[in-house]
N, C-alpha and C positions, 0 to 999 in steps of 0.2 A: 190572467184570463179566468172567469168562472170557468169551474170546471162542469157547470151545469148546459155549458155549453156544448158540453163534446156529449151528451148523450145519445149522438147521432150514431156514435160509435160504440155505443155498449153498455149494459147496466152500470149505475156507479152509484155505491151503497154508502153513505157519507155517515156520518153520526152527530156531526153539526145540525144544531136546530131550524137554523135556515135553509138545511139542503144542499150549501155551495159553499166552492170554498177556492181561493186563488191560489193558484203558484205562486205567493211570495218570492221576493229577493233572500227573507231568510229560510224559508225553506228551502226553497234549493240550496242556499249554504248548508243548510244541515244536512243533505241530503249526500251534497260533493264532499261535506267532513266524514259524513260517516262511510263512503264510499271508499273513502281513501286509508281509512282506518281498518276495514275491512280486509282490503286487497295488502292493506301493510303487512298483516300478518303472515303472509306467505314467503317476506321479504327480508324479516329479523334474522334469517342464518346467515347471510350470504357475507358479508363485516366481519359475521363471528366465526367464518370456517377454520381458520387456523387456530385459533382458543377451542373449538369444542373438537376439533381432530386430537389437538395436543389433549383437551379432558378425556378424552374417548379412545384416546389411541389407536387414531385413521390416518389411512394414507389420505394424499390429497385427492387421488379417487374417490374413497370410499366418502370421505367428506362431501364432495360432492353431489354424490347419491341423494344426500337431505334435501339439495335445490329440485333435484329431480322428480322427488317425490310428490315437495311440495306442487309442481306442475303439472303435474300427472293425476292427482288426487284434484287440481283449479279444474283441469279436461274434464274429468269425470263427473262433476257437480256440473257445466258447463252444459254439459249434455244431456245426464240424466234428473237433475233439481234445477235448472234456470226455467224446463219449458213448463214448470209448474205454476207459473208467474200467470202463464193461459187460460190456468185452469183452476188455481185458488183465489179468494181474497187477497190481495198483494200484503198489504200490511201485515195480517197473520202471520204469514209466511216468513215478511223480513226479519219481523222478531223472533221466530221460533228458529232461524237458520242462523241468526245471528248471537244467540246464546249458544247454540252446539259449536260454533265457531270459537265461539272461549273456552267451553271445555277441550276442545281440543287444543288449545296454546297453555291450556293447565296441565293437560297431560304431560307435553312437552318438557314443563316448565319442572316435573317431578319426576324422568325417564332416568331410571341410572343406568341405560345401556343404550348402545345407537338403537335396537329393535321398537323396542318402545317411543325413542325419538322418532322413529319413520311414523310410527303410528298414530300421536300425535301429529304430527306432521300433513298424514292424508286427512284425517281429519279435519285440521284447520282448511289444509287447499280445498275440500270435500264442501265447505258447507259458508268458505268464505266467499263465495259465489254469490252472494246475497249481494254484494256489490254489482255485480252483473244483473240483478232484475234491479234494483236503485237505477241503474242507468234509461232501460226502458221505460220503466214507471214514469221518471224524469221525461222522457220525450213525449210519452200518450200525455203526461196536463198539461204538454206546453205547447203553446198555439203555433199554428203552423210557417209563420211566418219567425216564428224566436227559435225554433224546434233546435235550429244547428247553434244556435248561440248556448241555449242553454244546456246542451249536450256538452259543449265544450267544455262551460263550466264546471259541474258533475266529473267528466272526464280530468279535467282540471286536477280538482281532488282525489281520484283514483291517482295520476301519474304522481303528484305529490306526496299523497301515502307511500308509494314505493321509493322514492326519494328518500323523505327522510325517516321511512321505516330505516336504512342501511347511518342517516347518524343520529339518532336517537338508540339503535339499536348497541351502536358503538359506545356511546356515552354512556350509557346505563350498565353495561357490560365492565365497564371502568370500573363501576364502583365496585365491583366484586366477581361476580361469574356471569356467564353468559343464561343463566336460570333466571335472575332476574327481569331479564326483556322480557321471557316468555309471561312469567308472573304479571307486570305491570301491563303486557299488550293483555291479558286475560281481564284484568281490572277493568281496564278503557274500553274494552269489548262491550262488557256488562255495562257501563254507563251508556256507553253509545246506544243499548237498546232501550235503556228507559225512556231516552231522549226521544227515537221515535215512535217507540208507542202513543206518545203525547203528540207529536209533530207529524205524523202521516195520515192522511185521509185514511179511509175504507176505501177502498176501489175495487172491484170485479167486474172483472167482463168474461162470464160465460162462453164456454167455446163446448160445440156438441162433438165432443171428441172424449173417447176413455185414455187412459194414461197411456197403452198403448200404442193407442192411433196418434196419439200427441206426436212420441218418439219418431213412428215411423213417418208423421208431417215432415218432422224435419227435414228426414235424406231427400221426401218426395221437394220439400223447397230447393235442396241443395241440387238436384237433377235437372230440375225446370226453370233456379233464376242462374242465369251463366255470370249475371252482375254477382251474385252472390259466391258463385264459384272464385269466379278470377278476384276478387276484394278478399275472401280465405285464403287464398295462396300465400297475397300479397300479405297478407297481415302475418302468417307463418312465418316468412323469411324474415319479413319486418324482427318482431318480438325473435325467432329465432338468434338473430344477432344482436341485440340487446340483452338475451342472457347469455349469448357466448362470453360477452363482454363482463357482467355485474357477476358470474358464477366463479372467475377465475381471476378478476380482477384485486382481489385480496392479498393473493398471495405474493404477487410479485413489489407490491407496496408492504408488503412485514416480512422481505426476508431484503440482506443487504443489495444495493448502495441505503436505504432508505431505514429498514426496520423498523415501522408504523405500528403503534400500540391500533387497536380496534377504534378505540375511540376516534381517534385521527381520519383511519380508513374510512370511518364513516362518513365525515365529512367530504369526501367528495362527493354524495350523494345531494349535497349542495349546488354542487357546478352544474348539474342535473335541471335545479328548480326551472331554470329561464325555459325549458323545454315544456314544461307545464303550463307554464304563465302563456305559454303560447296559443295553448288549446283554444281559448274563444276565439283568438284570433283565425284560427282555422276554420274552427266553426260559423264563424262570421263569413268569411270566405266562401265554403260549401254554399251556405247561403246565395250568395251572389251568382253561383254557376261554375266556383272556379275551383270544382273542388278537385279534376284534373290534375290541374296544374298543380295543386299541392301535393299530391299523389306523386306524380312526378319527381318534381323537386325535392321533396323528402326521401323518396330512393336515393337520387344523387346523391345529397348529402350524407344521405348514411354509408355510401361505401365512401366517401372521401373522408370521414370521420375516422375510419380506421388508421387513416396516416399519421397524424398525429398522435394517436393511441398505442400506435407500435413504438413509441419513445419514451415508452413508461420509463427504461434505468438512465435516459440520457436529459429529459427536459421533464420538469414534472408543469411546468406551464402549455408545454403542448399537449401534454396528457390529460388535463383541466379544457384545455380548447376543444380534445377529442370529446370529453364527458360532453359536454354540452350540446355539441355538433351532434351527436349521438341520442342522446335526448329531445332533443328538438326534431329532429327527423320522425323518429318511431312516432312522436305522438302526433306530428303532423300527418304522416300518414292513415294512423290509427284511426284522429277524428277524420279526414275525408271516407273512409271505409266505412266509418260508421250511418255518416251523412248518408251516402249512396247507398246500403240498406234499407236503410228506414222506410226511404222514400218505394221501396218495392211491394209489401203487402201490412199497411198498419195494423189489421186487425189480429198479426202474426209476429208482431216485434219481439215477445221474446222468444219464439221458435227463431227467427231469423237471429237473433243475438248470442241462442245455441249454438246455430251452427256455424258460426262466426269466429265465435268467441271459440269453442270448441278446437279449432279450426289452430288460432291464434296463439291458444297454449301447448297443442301439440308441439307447435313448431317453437317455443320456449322451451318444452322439455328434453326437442331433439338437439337444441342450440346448447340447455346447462348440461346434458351427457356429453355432449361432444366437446364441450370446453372443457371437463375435466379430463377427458382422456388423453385430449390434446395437449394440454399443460403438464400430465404426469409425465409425456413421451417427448413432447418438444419445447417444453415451458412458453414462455409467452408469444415468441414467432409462431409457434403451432395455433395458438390460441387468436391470433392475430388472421392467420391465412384462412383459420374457418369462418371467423365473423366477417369477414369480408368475403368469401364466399357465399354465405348466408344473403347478403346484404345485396349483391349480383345476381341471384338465382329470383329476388323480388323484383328488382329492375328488368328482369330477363321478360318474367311474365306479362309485366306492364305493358313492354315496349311489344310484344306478341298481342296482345292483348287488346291494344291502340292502332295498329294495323289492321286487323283483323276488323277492329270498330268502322275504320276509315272505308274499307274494301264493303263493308255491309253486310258481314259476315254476323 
């Protein structure tokens, strides 16, 4: 679609000498690579926790700590740098957030102590967020009828990033230290930005709002759209139990019956992909009206994924059936969440993507603390009863949520 079409919607400052410019097939590839690449960075410890405890000399808590961080520093860019998307030129923006986002996986890559590793760490979560305005960018050029497809797409490549950020991470970590991943993700950072400075429109759409009023937009969206409430909840519980799961899931594969080099452990971050490949599918779905039902159905699965998950030292085939069932859920959910946003205030996508998203890594950051605490006191049944909790407390909402819809509340 020209994007000279949407000017209905807001200035759009192009640099093309014709004025317009289409959402491509590859642009939005580029768009979902580098999206995926972005969010990856938050991703490369979680393989390497028992290599950088053992370099660092951490308990499996304190290892921990590093997943935590990195979530907590995703929240805080989430909230306070996504709703800048409203109020700069987007492109400026992506590149200037996406080179702090490398220095921060340099810093990492050079810390000789955990303090330095955290800091690095918020850093990257801080400002990798840049994947999160890619995502609405991607919906404002895409015509209103593709909007959930190609969100999927995009999305697509976010879930993929995190996938095989854990075995590229492993593999690379092979060759030598786990300093490496951080080094080569800092590399592919900086390429990924040249790439779209060349490859992204100009876009702005002016919002009469100070930086301030921006923030406090937010809370005022999150008060007054109740869709937008009850879709945060869901998406917290959701993401909370997919880092209970990928935060703790390391260590019970590298200590015996099993004792998995990192590399190995990375690879199930594989069993993962089909969960990604799903996302258009979702997204095509919302499309049609059904984005319910995916909603739905994605809660389920994701607490039935825990069963098989809980037999990490007895089947490592059922534990591969969990990954997937596990993955496949979170993002089906994730994209209907996303769908049913969109559609509530366009001229506010990335406020609404704040407080979302916001929303969404909170509840990842309460999931990887509670996994590690859980696995240091009950090892993996601990770790097992809170992801599956996590996973109930989203269904709980749903199912309140849909009653309440039906009643016309």
């Amino acid at each position: 679609m020209a994007l000279a079409a949407r000017a209905g919607e807001g200035h759009i400052d192009m640099e093309s000498a014709a004025g317009s410019r289409e959402l491509t097939a590859p642009l939005v590839l580029i768009m979902a690579s580098a999206t995926g690449l972005a969010v990856a960075s938050n991703y490369f410890a979680q393989p390497l926790l028992p290599t950088m405890a053992k370099a660092l000399s951490l308990s499996p808590a304190h290892a921990g700590v590093i997943v935590t961080t990195a979530q907590l520093g995703y929240a805080a860019g989430l909230l306070f740098l996504v709703p800048l998307g409203d109020l700069f030129e987007r492109r400026g923006l992506i590149v200037a957030m996406a080179l702090l986002s490398a220095a921060g996986l340099l810093t990492t890559a050079l810390a000789p102590t955990l303090a330095l590793v955290l800091v690095g760490t918020a850093l990257t979560g801080l400002f990798s967020v840049v994947a999160q305005i890619l995502v609405p960018f991607a919906a404002t050029l895409a015509a209103p009828e593709l909007r959930g497809r190609v969100v999927g797409t995009v999305m697509s490549g976010l879930l993929l990033g995190i996938l095989f950020a854990r075995t590229a991470a492993g593999a690379l970590a092979s060759l030598g230290s786990w300093r490496i991943v951080y080094f080569v993700g800092a590399g592919a950072m900086v390429a990924a930005t040249f790439v779209l400075r060349r490859a992204l429109p100009r876009h702005h759409e002016p919002v009469d709002l100070s930086y301030a009023g921006l923030i406090r937009s937010i809370f005022t969206l999150f008060r007054e759209e109740r869709v937008l409430r009850v879709r945060a909840l869901i998406g917290a519980a959701a993401f909370g139990s997919f880092s209970v799961f990928w935060t703790s899931m390391a260590f019970p594969l590298a200590a015996p019956p099993h004792a998995m080099p990192p590399a190995t452990i990375g690879l199930f971050g594989l069993a993962g992909a089909a969960g990604a490949l799903a996302a258009s599918s979702a997204g095509r779905l919302a499309d049609r009206g059904k984005g319910a039902w995916v909603t739905g159905g994605g809660l389920l699965l994701l607490l039935v994924s825990w069963v098989p998950l809980a037999l990490v030292r007895h089947s490592l085939a059922a534990f591969v059936l969990g990954v997937l069932l596990l993955d496949l859920a979170v993002q089906g959910v994730h994209i209907s969440n996303q769908a049913a946003i969109y559609r509530l205030r366009p001229e506010a996508r990335n406020r609404l993507t704040a407080a979302y998203m916001t929303s969404y890594f909170l509840g990842g950051a309460a999931g990887s603390l509670a996994s590690a605490a859980a696995y240091s006191r009950f090892g993996w049944p601990g770790v097992v009863a809170v992801g599956a909790a996590f996973s109930a407390c989203g269904g709980g909402v749903w199912t309140v949520a849909r009653r309440w819809e039906r009643a016309g509340g």
